[in-house]
C-alpha positions as CSV (number, residue, x, y, z in Angstrom):
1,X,58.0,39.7,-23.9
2,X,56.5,42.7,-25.8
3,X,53.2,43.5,-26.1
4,X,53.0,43.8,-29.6
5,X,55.7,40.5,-30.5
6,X,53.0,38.7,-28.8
7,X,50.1,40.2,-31.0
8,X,52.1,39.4,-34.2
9,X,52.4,35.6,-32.6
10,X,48.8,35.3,-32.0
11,X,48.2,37.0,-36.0
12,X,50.6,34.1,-37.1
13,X,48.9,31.9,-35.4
14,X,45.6,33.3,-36.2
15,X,46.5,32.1,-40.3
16,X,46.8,28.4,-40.0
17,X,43.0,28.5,-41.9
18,X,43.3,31.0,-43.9
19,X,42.7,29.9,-47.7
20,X,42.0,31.9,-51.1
21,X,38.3,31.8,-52.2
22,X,37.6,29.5,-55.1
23,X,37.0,30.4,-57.9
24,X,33.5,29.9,-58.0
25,X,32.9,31.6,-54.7
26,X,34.2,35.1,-56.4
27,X,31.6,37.4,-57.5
28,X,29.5,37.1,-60.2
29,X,27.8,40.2,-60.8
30,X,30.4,42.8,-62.4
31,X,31.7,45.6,-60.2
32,X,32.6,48.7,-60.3
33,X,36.6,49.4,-59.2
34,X,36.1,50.9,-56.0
35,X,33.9,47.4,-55.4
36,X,36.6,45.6,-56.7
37,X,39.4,47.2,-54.5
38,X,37.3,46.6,-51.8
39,X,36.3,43.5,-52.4
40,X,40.3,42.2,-52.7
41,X,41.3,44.2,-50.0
42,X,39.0,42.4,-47.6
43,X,39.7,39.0,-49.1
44,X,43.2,39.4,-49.1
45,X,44.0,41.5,-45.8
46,X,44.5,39.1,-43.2
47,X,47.8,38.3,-45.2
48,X,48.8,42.1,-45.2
49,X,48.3,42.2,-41.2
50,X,45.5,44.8,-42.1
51,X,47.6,47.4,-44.4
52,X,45.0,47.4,-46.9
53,X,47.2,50.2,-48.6
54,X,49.5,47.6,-49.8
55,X,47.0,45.2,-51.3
56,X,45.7,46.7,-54.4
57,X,44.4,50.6,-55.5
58,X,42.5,52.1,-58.1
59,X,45.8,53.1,-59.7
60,X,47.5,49.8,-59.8
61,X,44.4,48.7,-61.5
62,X,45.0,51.1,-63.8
63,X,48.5,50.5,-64.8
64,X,47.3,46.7,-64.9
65,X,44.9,47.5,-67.8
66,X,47.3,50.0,-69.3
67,X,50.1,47.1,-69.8
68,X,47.4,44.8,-71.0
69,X,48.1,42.3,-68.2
70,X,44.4,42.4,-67.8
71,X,41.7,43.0,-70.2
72,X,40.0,46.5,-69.6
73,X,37.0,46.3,-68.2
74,X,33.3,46.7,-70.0
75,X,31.3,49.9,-69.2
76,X,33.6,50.2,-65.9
77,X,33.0,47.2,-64.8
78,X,34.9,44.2,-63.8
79,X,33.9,40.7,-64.0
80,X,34.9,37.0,-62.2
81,X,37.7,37.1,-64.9
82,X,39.2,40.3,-63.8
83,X,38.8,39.7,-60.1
84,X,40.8,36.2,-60.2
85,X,43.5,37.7,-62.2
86,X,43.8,40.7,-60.1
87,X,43.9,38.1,-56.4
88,X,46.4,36.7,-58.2
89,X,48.3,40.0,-59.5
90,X,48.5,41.4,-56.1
91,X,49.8,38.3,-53.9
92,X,52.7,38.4,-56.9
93,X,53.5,41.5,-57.3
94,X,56.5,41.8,-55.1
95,X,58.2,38.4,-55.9
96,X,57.4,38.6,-60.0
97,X,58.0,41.6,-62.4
98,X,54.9,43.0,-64.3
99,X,56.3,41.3,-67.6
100,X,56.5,38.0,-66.2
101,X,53.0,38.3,-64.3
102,X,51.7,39.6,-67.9
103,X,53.6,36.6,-69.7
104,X,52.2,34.1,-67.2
105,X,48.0,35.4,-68.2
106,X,49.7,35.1,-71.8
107,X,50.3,31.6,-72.0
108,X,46.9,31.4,-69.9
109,X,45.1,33.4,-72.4
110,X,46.0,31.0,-75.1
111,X,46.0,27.9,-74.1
112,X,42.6,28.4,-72.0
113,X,40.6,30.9,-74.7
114,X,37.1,30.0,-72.9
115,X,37.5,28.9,-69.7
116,X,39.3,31.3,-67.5
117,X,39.4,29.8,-64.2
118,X,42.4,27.4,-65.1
119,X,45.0,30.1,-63.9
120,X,43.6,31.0,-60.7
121,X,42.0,27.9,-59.2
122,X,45.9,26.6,-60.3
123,X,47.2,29.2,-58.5
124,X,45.1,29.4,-55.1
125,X,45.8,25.2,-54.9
126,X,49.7,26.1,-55.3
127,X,49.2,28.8,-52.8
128,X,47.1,27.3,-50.1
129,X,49.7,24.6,-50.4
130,X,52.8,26.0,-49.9
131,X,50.9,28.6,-47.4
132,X,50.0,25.5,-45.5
133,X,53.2,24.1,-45.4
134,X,55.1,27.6,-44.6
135,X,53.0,28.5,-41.8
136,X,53.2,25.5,-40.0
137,X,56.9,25.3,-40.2
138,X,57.4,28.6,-38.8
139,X,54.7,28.0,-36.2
140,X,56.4,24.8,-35.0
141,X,59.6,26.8,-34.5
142,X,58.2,29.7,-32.8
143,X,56.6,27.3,-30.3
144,X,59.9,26.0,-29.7
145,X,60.9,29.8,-29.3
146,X,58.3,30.2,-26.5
147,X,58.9,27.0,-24.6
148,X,62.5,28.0,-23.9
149,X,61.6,31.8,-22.8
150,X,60.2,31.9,-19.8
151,X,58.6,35.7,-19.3
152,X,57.9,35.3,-15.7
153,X,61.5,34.8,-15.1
154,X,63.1,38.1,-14.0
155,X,66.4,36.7,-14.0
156,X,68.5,37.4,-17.1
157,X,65.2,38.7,-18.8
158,X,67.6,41.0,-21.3
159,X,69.4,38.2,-22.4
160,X,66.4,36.0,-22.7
161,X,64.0,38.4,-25.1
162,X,67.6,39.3,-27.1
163,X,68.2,35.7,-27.3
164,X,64.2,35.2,-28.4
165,X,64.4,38.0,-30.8
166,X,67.8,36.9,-32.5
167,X,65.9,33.5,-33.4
168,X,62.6,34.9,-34.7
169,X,64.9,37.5,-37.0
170,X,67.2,34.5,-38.0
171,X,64.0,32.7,-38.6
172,X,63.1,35.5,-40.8
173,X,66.0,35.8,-42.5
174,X,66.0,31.8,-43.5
175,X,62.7,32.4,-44.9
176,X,63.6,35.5,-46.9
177,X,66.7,34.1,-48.4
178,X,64.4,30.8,-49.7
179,X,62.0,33.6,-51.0
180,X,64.9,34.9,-52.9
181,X,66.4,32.0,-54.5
182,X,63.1,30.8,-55.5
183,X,62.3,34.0,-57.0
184,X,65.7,34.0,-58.8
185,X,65.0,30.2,-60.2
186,X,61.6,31.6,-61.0
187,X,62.9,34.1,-63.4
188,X,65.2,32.0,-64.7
189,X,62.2,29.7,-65.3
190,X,60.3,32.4,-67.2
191,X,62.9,34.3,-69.0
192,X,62.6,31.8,-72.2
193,X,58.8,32.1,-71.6
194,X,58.4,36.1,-71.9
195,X,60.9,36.3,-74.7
196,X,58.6,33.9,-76.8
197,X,55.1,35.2,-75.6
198,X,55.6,39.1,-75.5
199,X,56.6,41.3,-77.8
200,X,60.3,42.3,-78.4
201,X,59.5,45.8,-77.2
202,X,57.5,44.6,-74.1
203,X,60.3,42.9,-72.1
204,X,63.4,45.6,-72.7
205,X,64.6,47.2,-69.1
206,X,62.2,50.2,-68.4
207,X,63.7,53.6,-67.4
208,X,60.7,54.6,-66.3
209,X,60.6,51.8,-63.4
210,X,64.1,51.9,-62.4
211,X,63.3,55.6,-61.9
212,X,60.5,54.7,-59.8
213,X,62.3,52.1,-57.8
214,X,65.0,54.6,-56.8
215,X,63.0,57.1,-55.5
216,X,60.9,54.1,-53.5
217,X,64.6,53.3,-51.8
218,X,65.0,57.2,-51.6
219,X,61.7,57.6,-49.8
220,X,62.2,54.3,-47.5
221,X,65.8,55.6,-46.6
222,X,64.4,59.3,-45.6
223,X,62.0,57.4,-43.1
224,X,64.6,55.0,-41.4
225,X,67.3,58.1,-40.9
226,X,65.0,59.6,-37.8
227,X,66.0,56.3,-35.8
């Protein structure tokens, strides 16, 4: 088996106690953003296999602020408030749009007017849930994987690791498929929602982003053409 298939078991593996801070535990003193960034990125990378470049920036904080999904910050500096709310931005981002994250703090924001940590200590229970539940699905399966591959075995070792690697990819595939019709349902779910908590204006398809989602595919494409 390859070396580094076997490192990305052993990271799988390596999650099965892996839960989000509470609330409470999250830092108290304001920071500053590069304190901030940092702080998330460690909380948050063994999730991101250690690609703290995907986690959260200084400019996606930025845009955050700019489409009042958080509050900006006081004298440059971000308190227990913002950090929840970002944790909770950055795990999302890729399964919900920006106006559906923003709609979900709306309703938060006014239902909960004092008391902020409603949201995210709902969230991180959700999460660590389903996380839970995820993880030791698809560690039961992979163990089922390795128990029928044999790497000592020189005989038919081709077929074997194909055979291995066609399972962990359709195993993959299963669990990207639920991601997207749970995502769909989710919008579905939230489309009433945005339409009655942001402005008219707010929620209309963006040029802008479509623009920037296009040259994302441009740039992914130019990097898978070398193979």
């Amino acid at each position: 088996m390859k070396k580094d298939f076997d490192e990305l078991i052993e990271y799988i593996r390596s999650l099965s106690n892996y839960t989000l801070p509470n609330y409470n535990d999250l830092p108290k003193i304001p920071l500053y953003m590069e304190q901030v960034t940092t702080y998330i990125s460690d909380t948050l990378m063994p999730l991101f296999q250690n690609n703290a470049s995907t986690i959260i920036t200084p400019y996606m904080v930025n845009n955050y602020v700019k489409a009042k999904i958080v509050v900006p910050p006081k004298e440059k500096k971000y308190d227990t408030n913002h950090i929840g709310y970002l944790i909770f931005i950055s795990l999302l981002k890729t399964s919900a749009s920006m106006k559906n994250l923003a709609a979900l703090i709306e309703v938060d924001n006014q239902i909960y007017k004092s008391d902020k940590s409603d949201l995210y200590s709902l969230f991180k229970e959700i999460h660590d849930d389903e996380f839970k539940k995820i993880l030791s699905n698809v560690n039961r399966k992979i163990e089922v994987f390795l128990n029928n591959y044999d790497d000592n075995d020189e005989k038919d070792s081709k077929n074997k690791e194909d055979r291995f690697n066609l399972n962990i990819a359709n195993l993959a595939l299963k669990l990207y498929v639920s991601s997207e019709v749970n995502k769909l349902i989710a919008d579905s779910l939230m489309s009433g929602i945005t339409k009655e908590v942001l402005p008219t204006k707010a929620i209309k398809n963006d040029d802008v982003e479509k623009r920037i989602e296009n040259i994302k595919i441009k740039k992914e494409a130019d990097q898978l053409k070398v193979r």
